[in-house]
C-alpha positions in Angstrom: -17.6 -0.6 -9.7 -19.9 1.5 -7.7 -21.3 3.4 -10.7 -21.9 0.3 -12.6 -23.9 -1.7 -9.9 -25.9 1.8 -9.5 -26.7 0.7 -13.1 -27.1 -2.7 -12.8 -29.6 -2.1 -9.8 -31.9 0.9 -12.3 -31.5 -1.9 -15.4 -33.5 -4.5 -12.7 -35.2 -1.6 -11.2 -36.9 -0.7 -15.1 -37.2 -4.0 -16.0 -40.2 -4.6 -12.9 -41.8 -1.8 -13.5 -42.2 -1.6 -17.3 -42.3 -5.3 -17.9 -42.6 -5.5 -21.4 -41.3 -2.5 -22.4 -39.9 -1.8 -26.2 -36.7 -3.3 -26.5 -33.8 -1.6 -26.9 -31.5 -4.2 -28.2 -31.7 -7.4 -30.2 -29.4 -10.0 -28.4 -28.3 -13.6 -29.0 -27.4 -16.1 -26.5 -23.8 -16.0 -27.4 -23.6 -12.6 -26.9 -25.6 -12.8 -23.3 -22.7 -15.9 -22.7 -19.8 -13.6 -23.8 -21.3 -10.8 -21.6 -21.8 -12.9 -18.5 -18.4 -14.3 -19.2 -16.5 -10.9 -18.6 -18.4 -9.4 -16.4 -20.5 -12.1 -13.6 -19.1 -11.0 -10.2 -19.5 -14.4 -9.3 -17.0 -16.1 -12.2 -14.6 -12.7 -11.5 -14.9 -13.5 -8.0 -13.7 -17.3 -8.6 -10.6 -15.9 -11.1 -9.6 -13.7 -8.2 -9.4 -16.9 -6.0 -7.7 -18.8 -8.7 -5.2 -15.8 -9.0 -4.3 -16.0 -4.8 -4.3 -19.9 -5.2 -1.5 -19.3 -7.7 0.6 -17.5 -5.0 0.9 -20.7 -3.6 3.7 -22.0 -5.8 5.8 -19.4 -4.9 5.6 -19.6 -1.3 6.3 -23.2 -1.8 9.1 -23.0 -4.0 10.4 -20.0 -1.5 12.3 -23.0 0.4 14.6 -23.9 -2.3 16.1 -20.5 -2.0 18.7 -18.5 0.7 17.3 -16.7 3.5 18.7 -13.3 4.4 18.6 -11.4 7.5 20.1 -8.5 9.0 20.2 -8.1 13.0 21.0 -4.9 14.8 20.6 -4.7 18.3 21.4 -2.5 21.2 21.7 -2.9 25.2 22.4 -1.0 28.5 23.2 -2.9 31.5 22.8 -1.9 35.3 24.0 -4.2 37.9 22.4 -4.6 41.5 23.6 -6.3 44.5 27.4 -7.0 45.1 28.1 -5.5 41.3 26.7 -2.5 42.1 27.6 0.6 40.5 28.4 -1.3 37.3 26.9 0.3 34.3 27.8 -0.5 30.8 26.2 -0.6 27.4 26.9 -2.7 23.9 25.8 -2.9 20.6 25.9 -5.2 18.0 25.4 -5.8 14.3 25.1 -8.6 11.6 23.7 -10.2 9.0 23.1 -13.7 8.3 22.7 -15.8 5.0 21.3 -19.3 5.4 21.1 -22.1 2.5 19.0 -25.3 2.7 20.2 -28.3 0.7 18.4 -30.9 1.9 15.1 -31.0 4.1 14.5 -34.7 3.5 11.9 -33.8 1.0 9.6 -31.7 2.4 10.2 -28.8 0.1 10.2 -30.8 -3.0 6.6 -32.4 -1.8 5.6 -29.0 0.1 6.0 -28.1 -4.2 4.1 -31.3 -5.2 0.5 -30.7 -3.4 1.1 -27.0 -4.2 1.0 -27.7 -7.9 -2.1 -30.3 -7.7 -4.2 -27.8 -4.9 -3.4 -25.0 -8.0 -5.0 -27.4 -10.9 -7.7 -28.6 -8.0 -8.6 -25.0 -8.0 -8.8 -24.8 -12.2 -11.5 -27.3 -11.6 -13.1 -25.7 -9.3 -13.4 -22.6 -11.3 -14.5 -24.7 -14.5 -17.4 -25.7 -12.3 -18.2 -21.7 -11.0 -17.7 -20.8 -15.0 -21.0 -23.9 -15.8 -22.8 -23.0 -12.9 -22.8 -19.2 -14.0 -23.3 -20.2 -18.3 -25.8 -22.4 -17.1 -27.5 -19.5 -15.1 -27.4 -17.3 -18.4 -29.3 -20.0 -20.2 -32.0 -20.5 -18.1 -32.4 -16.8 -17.5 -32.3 -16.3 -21.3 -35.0 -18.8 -21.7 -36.9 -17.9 -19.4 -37.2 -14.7 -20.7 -37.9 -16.0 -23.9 -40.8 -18.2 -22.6 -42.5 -15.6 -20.4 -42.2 -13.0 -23.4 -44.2 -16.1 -25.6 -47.1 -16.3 -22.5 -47.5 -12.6 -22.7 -48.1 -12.4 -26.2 -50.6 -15.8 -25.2 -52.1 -13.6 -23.0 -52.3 -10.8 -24.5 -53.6 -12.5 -27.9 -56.2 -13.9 -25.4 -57.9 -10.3 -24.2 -58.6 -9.3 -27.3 -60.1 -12.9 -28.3 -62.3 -12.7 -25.7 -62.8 -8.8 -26.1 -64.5 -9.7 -29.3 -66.2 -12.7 -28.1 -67.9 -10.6 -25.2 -68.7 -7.9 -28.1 -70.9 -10.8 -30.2 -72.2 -11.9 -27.4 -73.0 -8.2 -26.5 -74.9 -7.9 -30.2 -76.4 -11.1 -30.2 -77.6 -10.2 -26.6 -79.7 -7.4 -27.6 -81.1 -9.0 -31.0 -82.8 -11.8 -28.4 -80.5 -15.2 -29.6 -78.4 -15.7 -26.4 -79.7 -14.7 -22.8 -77.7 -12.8 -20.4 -76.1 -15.3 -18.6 -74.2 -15.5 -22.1 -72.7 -12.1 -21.3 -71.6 -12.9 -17.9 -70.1 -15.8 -18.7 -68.2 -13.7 -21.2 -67.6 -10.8 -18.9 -65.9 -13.1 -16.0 -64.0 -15.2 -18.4 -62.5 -11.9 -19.7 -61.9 -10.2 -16.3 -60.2 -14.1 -15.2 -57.8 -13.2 -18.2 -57.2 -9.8 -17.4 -56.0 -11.4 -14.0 -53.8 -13.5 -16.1 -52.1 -11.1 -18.3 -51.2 -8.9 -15.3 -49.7 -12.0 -13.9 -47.8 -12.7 -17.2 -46.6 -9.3 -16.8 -45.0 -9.6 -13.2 -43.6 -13.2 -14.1 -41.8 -11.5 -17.3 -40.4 -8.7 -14.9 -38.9 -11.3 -12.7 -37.2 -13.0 -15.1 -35.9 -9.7 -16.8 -34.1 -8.6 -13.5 -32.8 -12.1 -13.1 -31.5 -12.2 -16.7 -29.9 -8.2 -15.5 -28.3 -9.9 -12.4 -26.3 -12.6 -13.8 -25.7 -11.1 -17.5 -25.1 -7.9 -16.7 -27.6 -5.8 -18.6 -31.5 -5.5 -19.0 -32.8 -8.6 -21.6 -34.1 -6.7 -25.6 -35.1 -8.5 -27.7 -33.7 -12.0 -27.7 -33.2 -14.1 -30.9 -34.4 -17.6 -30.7 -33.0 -20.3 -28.6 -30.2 -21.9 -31.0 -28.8 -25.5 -31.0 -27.0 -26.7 -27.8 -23.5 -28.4 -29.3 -22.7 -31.5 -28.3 -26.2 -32.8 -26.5 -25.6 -36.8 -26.2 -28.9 -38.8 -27.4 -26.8 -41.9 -25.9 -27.0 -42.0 -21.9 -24.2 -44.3 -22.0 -21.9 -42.1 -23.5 -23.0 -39.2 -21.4 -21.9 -41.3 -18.3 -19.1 -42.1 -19.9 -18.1 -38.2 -20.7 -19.1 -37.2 -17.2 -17.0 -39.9 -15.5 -14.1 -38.2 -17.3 -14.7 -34.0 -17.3 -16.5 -33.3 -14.6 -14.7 -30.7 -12.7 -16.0 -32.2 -9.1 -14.4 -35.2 -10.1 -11.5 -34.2 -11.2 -11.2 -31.2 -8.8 -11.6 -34.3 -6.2 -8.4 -36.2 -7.9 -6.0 -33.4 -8.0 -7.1 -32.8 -4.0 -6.5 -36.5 -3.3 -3.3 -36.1 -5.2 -2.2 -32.9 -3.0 -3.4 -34.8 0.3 -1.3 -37.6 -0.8 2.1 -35.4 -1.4 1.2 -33.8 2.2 1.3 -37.3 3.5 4.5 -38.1 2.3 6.2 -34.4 3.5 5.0 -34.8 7.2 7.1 -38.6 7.1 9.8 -36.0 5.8 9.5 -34.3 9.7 11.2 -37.4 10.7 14.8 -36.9 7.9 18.0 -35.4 9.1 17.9 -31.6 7.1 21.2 -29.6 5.6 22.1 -26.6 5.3 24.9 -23.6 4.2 25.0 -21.1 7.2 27.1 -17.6 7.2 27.1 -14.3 9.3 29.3 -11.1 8.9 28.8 -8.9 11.8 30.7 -7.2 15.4 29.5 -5.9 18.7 31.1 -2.9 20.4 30.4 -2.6 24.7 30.4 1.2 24.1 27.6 3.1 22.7 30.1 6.1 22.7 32.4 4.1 20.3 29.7 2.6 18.0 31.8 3.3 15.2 34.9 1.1 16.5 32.0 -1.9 15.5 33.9 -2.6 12.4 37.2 -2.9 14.5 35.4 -6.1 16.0 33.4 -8.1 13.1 33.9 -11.4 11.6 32.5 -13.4 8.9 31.4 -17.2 10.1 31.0 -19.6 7.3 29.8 -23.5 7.8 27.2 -26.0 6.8 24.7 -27.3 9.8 22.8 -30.7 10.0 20.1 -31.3 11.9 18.3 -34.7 13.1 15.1 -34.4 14.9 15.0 -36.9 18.0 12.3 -36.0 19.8 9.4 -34.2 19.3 7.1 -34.7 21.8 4.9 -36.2 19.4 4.5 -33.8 17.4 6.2 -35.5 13.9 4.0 -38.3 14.6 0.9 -36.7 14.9 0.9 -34.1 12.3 2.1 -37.9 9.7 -1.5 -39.1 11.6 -3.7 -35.9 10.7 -2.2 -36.3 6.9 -3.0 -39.9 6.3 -6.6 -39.2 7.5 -6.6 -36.0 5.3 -6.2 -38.4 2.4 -8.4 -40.7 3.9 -11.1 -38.2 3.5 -9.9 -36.7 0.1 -9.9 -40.5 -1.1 -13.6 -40.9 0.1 -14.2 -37.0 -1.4 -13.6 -38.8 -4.7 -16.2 -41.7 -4.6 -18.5 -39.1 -3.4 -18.2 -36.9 -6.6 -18.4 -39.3 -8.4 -21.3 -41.3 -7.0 -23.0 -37.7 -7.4 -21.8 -37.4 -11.5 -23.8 -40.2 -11.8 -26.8 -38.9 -10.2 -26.9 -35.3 -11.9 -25.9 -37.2 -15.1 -29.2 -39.6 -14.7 -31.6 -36.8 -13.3 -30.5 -34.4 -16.4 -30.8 -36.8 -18.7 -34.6 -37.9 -17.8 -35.6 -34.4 -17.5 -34.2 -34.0 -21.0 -36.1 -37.2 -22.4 -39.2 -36.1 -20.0 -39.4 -32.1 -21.4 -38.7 -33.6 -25.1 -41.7 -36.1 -25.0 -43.9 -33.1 -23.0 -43.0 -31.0 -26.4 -43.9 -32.8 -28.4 -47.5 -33.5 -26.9 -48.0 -29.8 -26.3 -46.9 -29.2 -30.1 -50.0 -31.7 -30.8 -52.3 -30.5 -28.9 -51.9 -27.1 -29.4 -52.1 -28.3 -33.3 -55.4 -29.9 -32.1 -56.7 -26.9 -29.5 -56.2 -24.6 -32.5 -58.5 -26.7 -34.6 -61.0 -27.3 -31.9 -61.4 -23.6 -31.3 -62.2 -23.0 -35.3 -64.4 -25.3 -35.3 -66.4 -24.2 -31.7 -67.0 -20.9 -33.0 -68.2 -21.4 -36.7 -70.9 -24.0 -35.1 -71.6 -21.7 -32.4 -72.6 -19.0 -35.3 -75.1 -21.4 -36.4 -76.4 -22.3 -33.1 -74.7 -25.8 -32.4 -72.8 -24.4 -29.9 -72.7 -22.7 -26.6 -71.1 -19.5 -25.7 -69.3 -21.6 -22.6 -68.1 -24.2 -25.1 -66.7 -21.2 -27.2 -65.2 -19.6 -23.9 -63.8 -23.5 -23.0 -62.2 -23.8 -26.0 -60.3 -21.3 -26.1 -59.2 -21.3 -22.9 -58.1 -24.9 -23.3 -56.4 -23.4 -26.3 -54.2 -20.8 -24.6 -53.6 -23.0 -21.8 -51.8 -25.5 -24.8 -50.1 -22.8 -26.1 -48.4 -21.8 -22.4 -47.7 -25.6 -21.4 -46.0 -25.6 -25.1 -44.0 -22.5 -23.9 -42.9 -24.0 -20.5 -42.0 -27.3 -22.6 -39.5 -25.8 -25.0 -37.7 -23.9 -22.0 -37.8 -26.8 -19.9 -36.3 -28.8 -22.6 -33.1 -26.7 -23.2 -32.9 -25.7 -19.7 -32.1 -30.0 -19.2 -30.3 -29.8 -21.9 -27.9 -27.5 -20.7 -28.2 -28.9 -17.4 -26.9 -32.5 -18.9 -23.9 -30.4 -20.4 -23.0 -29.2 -17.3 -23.0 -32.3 -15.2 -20.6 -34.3 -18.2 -18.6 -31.1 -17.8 -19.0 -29.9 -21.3 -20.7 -26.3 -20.9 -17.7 -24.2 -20.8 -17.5 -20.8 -22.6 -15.2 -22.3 -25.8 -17.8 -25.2 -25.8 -21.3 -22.8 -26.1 -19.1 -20.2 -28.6 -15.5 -21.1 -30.4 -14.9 -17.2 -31.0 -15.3 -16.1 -27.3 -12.0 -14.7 -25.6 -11.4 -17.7 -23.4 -9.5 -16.8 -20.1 -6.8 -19.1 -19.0 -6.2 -19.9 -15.6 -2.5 -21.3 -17.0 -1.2 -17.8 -17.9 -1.5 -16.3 -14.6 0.4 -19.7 -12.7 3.2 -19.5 -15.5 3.9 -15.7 -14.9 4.3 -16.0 -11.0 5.6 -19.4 -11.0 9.2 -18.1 -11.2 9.1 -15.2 -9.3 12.3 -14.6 -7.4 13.9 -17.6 -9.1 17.2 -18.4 -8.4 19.9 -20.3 -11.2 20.5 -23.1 -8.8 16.3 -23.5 -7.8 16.4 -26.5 -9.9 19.7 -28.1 -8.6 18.3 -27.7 -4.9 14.8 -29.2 -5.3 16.2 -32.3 -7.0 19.4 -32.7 -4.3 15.9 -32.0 -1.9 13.8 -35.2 -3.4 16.4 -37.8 -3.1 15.9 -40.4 -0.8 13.0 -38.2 0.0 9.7 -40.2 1.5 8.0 -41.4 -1.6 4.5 -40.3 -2.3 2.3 -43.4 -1.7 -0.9 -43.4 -4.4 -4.4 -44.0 -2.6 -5.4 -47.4 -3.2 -9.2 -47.0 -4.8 -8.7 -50.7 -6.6 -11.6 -51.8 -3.9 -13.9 -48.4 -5.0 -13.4 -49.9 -8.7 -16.3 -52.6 -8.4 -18.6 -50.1 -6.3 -18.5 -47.7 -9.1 -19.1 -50.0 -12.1 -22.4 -51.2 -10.1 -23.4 -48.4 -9.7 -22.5 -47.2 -13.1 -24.4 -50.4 -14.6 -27.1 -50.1 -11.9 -27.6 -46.6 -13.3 -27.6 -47.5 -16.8 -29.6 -50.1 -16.6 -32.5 -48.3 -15.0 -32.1 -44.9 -17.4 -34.9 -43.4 -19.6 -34.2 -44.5 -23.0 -35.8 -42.5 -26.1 
């Protein structure tokens, strides 16, 4: 790990300082994706988490089975006062096997919000896994578009290297004065500015394309097709409402604080259990051995009914419901804010579309203009400043053009990941999808016991039921909103 950040940190380090260096590589952006997607620290990071999140199964499921212990202790006693002068010393050993059957429920629903806080987390790591793809994609085109205003830039110097030469010649032949040369000169030295700055820019975005992909950008492939970019706002909404991971991370969160609700009313059922010990106790250290002469094995079944608690049953029920309360509320919220990144995408998308296709025209136009200035300015119709304005007006089209194609598919990919459809599977069908569900199913079991199943049904009957959040009163917010919101999107 150490050896490859040291290489990670001299990828970003080479990218600053040679810029636009030859490229080593040629790369696509499902290969950048399938990169990123095995090696971003940040979506390892969230697997990792998902991995310890699973661990919480088998704790929970750790009630349905016995409970072994083994006690050995030892004492020496010295008596004071009227006893004194008695000295004596024991020792004791045992070991104890204990057997719930029934907790009133609160293993079975300690189980239940353990299994929806485990698919709560899947959610949240499908949101980490867009966040991150999304990352690769704007870093990826953003390479791509400060690679285009270099070459701009670039293309420019030796324009206007040529222009300042003719107006060098025609300096010294007597057609133009000098001010025709300076004007030349500055314009030149104002684009030399420009390049340089093209050249940091690209730097920048080539060591953040390093940090989240993992290596140093070559030379990338054009930007290809997003799949499954809605032209309908309606049914992006619709989408959204339904995959999101907030929102559904939200539900299975509401469904956990729900089945937490339900176990603390379980503090207040009678509980059952199997109980047995084996063990002796000797008063003689000399005679430990003479232990075994003593033991016994104790067998029964215990059940308890709490009474009082000082309120403690009653305020831990109290803390739950307003848990739920607030994971209820959690869910209006996410999806109150689905509809806001789903809106906001999806006029930025509409916005960078309509700003590429007027920089298409008008660099169409510029590059006609700029023909046209310089044959009349051979023939004297024309000014060396209109020659210098028109091209300048023409690179500056030709870099708004550039910013609109990556701002376009930078929305684009920011309206997949707000209806929840910019997972690795969705961006390429042949990547190597990791699954959250292997992991769960291989630890679920772990020290699993034949009669698990037996005791963790006996443990849900006439268990507390778990009570469903009532959101029917949320229904007619969100469709107002939903219609407010539709009502008031961009249309194409």
């Amino acid at each position: 790990m150490l050896k490859r950040s040291r290489a990670l940190a001299s990828v970003a380090i080479v990218a600053v300082i040679a810029g636009m260096g030859a490229p080593v590589w040629a790369e696509t952006l499902q290969e950048a994706i399938a990169l990123a997607y095995q090696t971003n620290p940040s979506l390892l990071a969230q697997r990792a988490n998902q991995r310890a999140l699973d661990e919480s199964i088998v704790q929970a499921r750790a009630g349905l089975r016995p409970r072994l212990d083994v006690t050995v202790s030892g004492n020496h006693t010295q008596a004071y006062g009227d006893q004194a002068g008695f000295e004596g010393d024991s020792a004791s050993a045992s070991i104890g096997l204990s057997q719930t059957l029934w907790s009133g429920g609160r293993i079975g629903h300690g189980i239940t919000a353990a299994e929806a806080e485990i698919l709560a987390g899947r959610e949240n790591l499908r949101d980490i896994e867009q966040t991150v793809l999304a990352s690769v994609i704007q870093a990826y085109a953003d390479v791509i578009r400060d690679t285009e205003i270099l070459r701009v830039r670039q293309a420019n110097i030796g324009v206007l290297q040529r222009q300042l030469d003719e107006a060098s010649a025609r300096f010294e032949v007597g057609e133009i004065t000098r001010t025709d040369v300076a004007q030349s000169e500055a314009r030149l030295a104002q684009s030399e500015a420009d390049l340089a700055n093209a050249q940091a820019q690209l730097s920048v975005s080539r060591a953040s394309y390093a940090a989240v992909v993992g290596q140093s950008p070559g030379d990338l492939a054009p930007m290809p097709v997003l799949p499954g970019v809605p032209t309908d706002f309606d049914s992006a909404l619709d989408v959204a409402l339904q995959d999101n991971p907030g929102i559904r991370s939200a539900a299975y969160s509401l469904r956990a604080a729900e089945a937490s609700v339900a176990a603390a009313k379980a503090e207040y059922m009678p509980s059952a259990r199997l109980t047995a010990s084996y063990g002796g106790s000797n008063n003689d250290f000399d005679r430990i051995g003479d232990i075994a002469d003593t033991t016994r094995l104790t067998a029964g079944a215990t059940v308890s009914v709490p009474l009082f608690t000082g309120g403690l049953n009653s305020s831990r029920v109290a803390q739950a419901f307003e848990r739920a309360n607030a994971a209820q509320i959690n869910v209006e919220g996410e999806r109150r804010n689905t509809l806001q990144s789903v809106s906001s995408a999806y006029a930025q998308a509409l916005s960078a579309r309509s700003s590429l296709e007027a920089g298409t025209e008008a660099v169409r136009a510029a590059t006609v203009a700029a023909e046209g200035v310089r044959q009349e300015a051979q023939v004297g119709l024309r000014t060396t400043l209109d020659v210098l304005n028109q091209e300048l007006e023409l690179r500056n089209a030709e870099v708004t053009l550039a910013s609109a194609r990556r701002n376009e598919y930078v929305a684009q990919a920011n309206l997949l990941a707000a209806m929840g459809r910019l997972e690795g599977s969705d961006l390429d069908p042949t990547l190597t999808v990791y699954d959250p569900a292997a992991n769960y199913e291989r630890v679920r079991n772990r020290g699993a016991l034949p009669w698990d199943g037996l005791v963790e049904a006996i443990d849900r009957i006439v268990a507390p039921p778990i009570v469903p959040a009532n959101d029917a009163a949320d229904a007619p917010i969100d469709q107002q909103l939903k219609s407010e919101i539709v009502q008031t999107a961009p249309r194409d």
